[in-house]
C-alpha positions as a Python dict, from the first residue, in 0.01 Angstrom:
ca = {
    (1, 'X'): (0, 0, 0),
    (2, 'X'): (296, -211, -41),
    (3, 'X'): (632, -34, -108),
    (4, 'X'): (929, -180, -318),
    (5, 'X'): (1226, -253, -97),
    (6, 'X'): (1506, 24, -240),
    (7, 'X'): (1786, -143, -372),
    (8, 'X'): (2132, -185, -64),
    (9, 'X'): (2345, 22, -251),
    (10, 'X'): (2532, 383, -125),
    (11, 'X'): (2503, 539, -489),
    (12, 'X'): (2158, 502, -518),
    (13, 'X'): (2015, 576, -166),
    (14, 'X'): (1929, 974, -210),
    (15, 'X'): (1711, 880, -505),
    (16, 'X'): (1566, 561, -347),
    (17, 'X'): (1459, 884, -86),
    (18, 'X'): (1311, 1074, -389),
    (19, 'X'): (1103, 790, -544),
    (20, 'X'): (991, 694, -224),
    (21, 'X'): (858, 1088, -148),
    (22, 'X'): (717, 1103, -463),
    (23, 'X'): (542, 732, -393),
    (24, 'X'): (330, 874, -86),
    (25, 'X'): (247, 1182, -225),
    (26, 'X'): (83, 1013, -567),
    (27, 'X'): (-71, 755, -332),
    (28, 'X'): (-240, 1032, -82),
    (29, 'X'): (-362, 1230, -409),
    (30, 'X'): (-546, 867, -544),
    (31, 'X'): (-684, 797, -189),
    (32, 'X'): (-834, 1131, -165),
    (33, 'X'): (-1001, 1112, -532),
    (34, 'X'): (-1152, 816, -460),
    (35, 'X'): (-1312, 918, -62),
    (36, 'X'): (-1448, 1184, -289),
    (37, 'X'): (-1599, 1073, -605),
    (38, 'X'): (-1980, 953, -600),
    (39, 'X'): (-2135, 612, -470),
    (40, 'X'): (-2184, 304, -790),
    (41, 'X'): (-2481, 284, -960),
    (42, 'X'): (-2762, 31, -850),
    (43, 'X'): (-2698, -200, -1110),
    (44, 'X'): (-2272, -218, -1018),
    (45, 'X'): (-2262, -188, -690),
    (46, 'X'): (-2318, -500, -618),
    (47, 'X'): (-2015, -566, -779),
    (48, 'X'): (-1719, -393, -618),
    (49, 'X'): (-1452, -572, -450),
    (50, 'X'): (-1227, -480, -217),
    (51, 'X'): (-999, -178, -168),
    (52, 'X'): (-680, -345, -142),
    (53, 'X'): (-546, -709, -245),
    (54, 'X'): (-325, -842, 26),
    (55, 'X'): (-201, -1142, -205),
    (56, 'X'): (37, -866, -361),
    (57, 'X'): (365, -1014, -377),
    (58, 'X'): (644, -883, -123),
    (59, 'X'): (1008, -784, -284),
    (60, 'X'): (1290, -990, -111),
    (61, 'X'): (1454, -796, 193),
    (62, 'X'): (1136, -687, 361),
    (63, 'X'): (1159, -718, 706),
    (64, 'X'): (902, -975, 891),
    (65, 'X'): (745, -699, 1108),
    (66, 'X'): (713, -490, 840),
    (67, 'X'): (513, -738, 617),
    (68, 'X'): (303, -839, 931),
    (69, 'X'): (224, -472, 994),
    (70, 'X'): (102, -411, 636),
    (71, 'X'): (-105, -771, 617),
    (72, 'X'): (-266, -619, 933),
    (73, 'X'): (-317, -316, 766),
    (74, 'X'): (-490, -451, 421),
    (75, 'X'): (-740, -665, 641),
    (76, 'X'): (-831, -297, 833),
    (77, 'X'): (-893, -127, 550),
    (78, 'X'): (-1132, -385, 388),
    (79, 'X'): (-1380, -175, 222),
    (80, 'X'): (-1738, -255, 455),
    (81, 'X'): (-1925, -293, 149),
    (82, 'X'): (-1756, -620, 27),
    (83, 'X'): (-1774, -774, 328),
    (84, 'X'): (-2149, -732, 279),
    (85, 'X'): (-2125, -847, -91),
    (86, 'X'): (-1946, -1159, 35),
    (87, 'X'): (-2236, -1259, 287),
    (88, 'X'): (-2479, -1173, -25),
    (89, 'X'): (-2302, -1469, -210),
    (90, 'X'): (-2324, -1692, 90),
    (91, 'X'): (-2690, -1683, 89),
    (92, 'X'): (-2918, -1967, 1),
    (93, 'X'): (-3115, -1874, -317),
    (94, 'X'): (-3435, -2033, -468),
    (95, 'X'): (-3421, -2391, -550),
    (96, 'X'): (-3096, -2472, -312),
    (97, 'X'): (-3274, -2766, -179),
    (98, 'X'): (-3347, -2863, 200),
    (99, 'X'): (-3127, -2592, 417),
    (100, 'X'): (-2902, -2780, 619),
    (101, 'X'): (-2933, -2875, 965),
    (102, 'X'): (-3170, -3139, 1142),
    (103, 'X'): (-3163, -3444, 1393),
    (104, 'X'): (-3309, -3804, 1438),
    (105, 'X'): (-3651, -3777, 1470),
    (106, 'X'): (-3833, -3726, 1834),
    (107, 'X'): (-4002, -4092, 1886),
    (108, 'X'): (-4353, -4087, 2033),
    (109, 'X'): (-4245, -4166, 2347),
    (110, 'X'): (-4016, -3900, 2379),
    (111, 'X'): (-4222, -3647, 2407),
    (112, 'X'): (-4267, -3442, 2749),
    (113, 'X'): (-4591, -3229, 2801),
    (114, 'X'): (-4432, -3010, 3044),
    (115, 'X'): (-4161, -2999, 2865),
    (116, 'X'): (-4325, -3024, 2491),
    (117, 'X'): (-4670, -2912, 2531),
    (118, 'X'): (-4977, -3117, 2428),
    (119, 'X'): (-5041, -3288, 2071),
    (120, 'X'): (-5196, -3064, 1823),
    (121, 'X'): (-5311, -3087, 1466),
    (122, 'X'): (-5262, -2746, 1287),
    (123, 'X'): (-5027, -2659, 1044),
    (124, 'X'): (-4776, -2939, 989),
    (125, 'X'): (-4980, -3222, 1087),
    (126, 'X'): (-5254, -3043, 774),
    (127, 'X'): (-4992, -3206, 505),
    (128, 'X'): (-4722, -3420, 601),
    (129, 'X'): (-4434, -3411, 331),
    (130, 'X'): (-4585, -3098, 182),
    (131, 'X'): (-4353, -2817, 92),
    (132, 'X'): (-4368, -2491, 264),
    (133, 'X'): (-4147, -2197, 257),
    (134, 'X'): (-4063, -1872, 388),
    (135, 'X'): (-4226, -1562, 348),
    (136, 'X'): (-4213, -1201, 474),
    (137, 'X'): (-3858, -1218, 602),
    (138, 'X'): (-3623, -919, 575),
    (139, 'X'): (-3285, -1087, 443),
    (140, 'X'): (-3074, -827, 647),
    (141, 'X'): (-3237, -933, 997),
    (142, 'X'): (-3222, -1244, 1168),
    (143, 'X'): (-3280, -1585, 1006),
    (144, 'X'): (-3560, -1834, 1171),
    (145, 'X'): (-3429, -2067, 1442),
    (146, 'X'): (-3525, -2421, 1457),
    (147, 'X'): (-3526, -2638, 1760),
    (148, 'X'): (-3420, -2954, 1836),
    (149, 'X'): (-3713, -3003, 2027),
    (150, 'X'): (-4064, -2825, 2051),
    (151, 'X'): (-3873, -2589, 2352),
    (152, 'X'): (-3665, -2303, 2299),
    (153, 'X'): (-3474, -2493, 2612),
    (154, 'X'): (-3345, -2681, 2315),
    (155, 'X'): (-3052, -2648, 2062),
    (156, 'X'): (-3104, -2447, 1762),
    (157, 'X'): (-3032, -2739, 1471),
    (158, 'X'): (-3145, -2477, 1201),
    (159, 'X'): (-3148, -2127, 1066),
    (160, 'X'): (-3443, -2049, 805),
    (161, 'X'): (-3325, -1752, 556),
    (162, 'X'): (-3611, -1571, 342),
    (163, 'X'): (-3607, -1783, 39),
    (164, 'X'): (-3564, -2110, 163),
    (165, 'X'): (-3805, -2416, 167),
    (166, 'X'): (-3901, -2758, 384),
    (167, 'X'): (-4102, -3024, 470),
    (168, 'X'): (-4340, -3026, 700),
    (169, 'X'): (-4269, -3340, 890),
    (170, 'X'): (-4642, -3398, 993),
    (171, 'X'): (-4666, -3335, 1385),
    (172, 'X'): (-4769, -3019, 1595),
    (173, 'X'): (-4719, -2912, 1927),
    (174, 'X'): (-4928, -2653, 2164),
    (175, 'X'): (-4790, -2517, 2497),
    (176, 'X'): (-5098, -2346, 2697),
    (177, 'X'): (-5109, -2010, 2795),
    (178, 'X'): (-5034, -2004, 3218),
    (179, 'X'): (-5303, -1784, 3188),
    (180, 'X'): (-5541, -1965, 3020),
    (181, 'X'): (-5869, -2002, 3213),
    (182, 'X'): (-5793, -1698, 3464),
    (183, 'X'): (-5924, -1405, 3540),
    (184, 'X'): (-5852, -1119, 3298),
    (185, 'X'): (-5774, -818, 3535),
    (186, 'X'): (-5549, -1083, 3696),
    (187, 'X'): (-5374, -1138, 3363),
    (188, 'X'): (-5279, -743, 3339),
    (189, 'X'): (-5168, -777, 3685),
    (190, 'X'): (-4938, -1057, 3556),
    (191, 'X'): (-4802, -896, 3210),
    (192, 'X'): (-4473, -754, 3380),
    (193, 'X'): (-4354, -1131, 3466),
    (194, 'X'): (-4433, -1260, 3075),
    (195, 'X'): (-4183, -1183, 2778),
    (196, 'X'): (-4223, -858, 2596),
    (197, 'X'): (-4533, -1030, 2330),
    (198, 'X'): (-4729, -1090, 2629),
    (199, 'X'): (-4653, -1498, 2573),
    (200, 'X'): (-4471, -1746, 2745),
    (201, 'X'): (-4140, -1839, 2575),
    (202, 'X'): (-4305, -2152, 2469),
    (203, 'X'): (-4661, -2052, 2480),
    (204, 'X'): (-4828, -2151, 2102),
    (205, 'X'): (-4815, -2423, 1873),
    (206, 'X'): (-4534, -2536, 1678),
    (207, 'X'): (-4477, -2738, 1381),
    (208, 'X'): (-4189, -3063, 1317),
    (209, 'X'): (-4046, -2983, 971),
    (210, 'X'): (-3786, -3162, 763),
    (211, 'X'): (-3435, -3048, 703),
    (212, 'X'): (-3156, -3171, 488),
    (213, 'X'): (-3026, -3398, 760),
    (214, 'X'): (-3306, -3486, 999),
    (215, 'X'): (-3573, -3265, 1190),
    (216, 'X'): (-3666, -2937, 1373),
    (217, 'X'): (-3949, -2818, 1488),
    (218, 'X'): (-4042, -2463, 1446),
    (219, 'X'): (-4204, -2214, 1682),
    (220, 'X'): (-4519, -1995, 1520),
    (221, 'X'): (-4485, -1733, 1727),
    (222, 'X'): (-4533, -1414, 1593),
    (223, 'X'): (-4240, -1316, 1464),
    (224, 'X'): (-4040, -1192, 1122),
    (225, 'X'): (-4114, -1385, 862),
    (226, 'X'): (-4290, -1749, 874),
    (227, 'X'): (-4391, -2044, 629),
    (228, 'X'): (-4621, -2077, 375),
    (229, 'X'): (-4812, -2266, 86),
    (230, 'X'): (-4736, -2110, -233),
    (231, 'X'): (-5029, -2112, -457),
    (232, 'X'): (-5103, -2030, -825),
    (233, 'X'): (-4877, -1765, -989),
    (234, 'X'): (-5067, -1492, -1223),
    (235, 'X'): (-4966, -1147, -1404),
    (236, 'X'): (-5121, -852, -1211),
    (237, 'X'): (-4943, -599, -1409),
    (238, 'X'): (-5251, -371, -1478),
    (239, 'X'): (-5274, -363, -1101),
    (240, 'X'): (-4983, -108, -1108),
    (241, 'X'): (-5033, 22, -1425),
    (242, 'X'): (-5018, 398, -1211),
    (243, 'X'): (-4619, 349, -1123),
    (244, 'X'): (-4415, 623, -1276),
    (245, 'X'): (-4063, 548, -1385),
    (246, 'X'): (-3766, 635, -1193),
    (247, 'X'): (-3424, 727, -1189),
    (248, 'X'): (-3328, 478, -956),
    (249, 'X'): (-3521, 148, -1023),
    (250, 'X'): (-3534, 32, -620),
    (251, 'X'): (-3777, 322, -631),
    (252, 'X'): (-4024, 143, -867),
    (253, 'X'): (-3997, -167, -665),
    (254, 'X'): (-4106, -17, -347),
    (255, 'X'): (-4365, 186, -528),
    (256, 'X'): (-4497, -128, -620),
    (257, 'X'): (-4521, -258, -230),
    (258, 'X'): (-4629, 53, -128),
    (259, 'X'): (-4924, 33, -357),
    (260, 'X'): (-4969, -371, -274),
    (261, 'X'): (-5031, -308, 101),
    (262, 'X'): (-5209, 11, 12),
    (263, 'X'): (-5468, -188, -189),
    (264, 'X'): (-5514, -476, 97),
    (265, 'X'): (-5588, -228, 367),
    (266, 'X'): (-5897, -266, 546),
    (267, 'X'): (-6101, 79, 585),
    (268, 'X'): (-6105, 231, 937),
    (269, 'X'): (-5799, -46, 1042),
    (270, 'X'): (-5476, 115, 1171),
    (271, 'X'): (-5200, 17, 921),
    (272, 'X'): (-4988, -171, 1176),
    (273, 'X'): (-5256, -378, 1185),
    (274, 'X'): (-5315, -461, 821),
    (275, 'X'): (-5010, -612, 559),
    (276, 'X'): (-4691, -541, 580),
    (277, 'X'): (-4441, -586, 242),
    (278, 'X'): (-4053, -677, 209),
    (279, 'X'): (-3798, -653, -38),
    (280, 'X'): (-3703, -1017, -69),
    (281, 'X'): (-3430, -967, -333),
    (282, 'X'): (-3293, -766, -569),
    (283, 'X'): (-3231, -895, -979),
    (284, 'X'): (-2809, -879, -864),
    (285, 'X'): (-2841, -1101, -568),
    (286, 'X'): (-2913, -1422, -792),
    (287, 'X'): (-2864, -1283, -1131),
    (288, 'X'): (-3205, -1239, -1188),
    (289, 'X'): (-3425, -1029, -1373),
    (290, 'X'): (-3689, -939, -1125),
    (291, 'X'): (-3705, -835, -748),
    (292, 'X'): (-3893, -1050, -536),
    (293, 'X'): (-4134, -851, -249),
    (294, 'X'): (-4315, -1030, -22),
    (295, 'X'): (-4675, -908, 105),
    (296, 'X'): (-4839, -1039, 409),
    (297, 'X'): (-5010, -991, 731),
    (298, 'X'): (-5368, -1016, 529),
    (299, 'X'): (-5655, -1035, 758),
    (300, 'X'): (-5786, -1374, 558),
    (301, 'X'): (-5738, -1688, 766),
    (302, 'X'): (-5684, -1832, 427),
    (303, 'X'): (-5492, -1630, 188),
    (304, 'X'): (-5196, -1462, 378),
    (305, 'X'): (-5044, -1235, 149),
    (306, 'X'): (-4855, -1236, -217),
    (307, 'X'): (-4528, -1272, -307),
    (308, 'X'): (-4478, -1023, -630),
    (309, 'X'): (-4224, -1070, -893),
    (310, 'X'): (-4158, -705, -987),
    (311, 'X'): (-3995, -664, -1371),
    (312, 'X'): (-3825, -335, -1460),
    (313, 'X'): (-3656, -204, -1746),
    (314, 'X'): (-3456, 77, -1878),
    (315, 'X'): (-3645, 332, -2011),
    (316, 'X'): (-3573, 732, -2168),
    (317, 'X'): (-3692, 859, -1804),
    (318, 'X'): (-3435, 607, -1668),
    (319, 'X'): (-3645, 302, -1549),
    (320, 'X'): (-3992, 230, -1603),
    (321, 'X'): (-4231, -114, -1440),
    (322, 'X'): (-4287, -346, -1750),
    (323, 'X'): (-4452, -646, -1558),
    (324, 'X'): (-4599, -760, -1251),
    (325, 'X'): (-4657, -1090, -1153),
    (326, 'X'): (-4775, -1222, -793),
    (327, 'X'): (-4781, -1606, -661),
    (328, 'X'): (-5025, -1657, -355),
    (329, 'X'): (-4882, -1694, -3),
    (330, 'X'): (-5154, -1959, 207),
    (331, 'X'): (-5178, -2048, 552),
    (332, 'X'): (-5365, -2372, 520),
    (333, 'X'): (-5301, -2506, 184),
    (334, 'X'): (-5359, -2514, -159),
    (335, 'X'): (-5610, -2621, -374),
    (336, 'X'): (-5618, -2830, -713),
    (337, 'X'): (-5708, -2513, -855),
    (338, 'X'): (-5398, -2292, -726),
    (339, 'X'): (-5598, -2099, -473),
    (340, 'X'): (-5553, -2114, -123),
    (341, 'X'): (-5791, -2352, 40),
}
């Protein structure tokens, strides 16, 4: 808190004192109040700013070190939550175009197979110029990297968040497993020397997409998140007709992916094994009325998963599901029809 410089006069310095007492003590009371009272609702929260404003004007005949010691003290105090609401705003939302990032395209001749793996036709090289996009990535972990090269001895040119969407740029790469071809109990033996997945760094195919200012190529490893064909969109509402309303409508949504990877489970398969959902977004991250959750990990070398556009409403109970719709998630394509192919 900035104080007022008390005015440089004799006559008026014992009650400059007395203000000044009276200052902290009304300024400790507030702090305390507001440590203490409960957290925002869902639907505010997202909307709080920070605790202090350190463009608050300073009175002439403040002292330099003075000043410098409360601008320090304004940016310590930053409340944590809007720094998170600030890197909420800075994220790309659906429809933002290309995400930035790319380089001149690799020639033909420029490719290595030691050092790019072998020529492959599998995923990008299945529809040049087609557009894919992400899927199944938690926004609060880490974004995709893309390479400047098929190599993760190469320069990240790219960062893929969850709702973003490219090109595919028409070529594939494969690097072999060093294992391929050998014995399996020699393989065990080996396991200690690969990476924690059991792969090579480079071991598996990857995929040259487009960016907004060139190309990357992409590694399909398994990993958080990955790209997709997004098929035809339909209302499934009735499939979730058994969600109860809630107090708190995040509860609804993750009802609703509870009850979407519930439904996709194979019998007798152990769940890490089977789908796997995500809260994409929430309706306050892009002013929207929905929340987007992503469902995939289907055991269907076709159809991968979902994405689900859960609607909610107020309610007397406090919130209650009022639609339900889900777009298709493909791994090689999509039809005329909508469906995956």
């Amino acid at each position: 808190m900035r104080h007022r410089t008390a005015p440089q006069t004799a006559s008026l310095s014992a009650v400059a004192s007395l203000a000044a007492l009276a200052l902290v003590s009304c300024s400790s009371s507030e702090s305390t109040s507001s440590e203490l009272s409960p957290s925002s609702a869902p639907e505010t929260s997202e909307t709080s700013g920070p605790s202090g404003d350190s463009s608050a004007p300073v009175e002439d005949g403040d002292s330099s070190e003075q000043q410098a010691h409360d601008d320090s003290a304004s940016e310590t105090d930053e409340d944590p939550e809007s720094a998170e609401d600030a890197e909420s705003e800075d994220r790309r939302g659906p429809g933002s175009g290309l995400p930035p990032g790319g380089v001149e395209r690799l020639a033909a001749d420029d490719f290595d197979e030691d050092l790019h793996g072998e020529d492959a036709e599998m995923f990008s090289a299945a529809g040049e110029g087609e557009e894919v996009g992400v899927a199944g990535l938690d926004p609060s972990k880490d974004p995709i990297p893309v390479y400047v090269e098929p190599t993760r001895s190469s320069e990240v040119t790219a960062e893929l968040e969850s709702l973003d969407a490219v090109n595919l740029g028409g070529r594939d790469r494969h690097h072999p497993s060093e294992t391929d071809g050998r014995d399996l109990v020699e393989d065990s033996e080996d396991d200690q020397e690969q990476t924690p997945d059991g792969a090579a760094e480079d071991e598996g195919f990857w995929s040259e997409l487009e960016l907004a200012d060139g190309y990357g190529w992409l590694h399909r490893s398994a990993q958080d998140g990955g790209l997709y064909w997004f098929g035809e969109t339909t209302e499934v509402s009735e499939d979730f007709a058994e969600v109860s309303p809630a107090q708190d409508p995040n509860e609804i949504a993750e009802s609703v992916g509870v009850r979407a990877t519930e439904s996709r489970q194979e019998p007798g398969l152990d769940s890490e094994m089977g789908p796997s959902w995500v809260l994409v977004s929430e309706p306050a991250d892009f002013d929207e009325d929905f929340y987007r959750i992503d469902v995939t990990g289907a055991l269907d070398d076709s159809v991968a998963g979902q994405r689900l556009f859960v609607h909610v409403a107020q309610a007397e109970e406090g919130y209650e599901l009022t639609r339900v719709e889900h777009t298709l998630l493909c791994s090689r394509g999509v039809g005329e029809s909508g469906l995956c192919a």
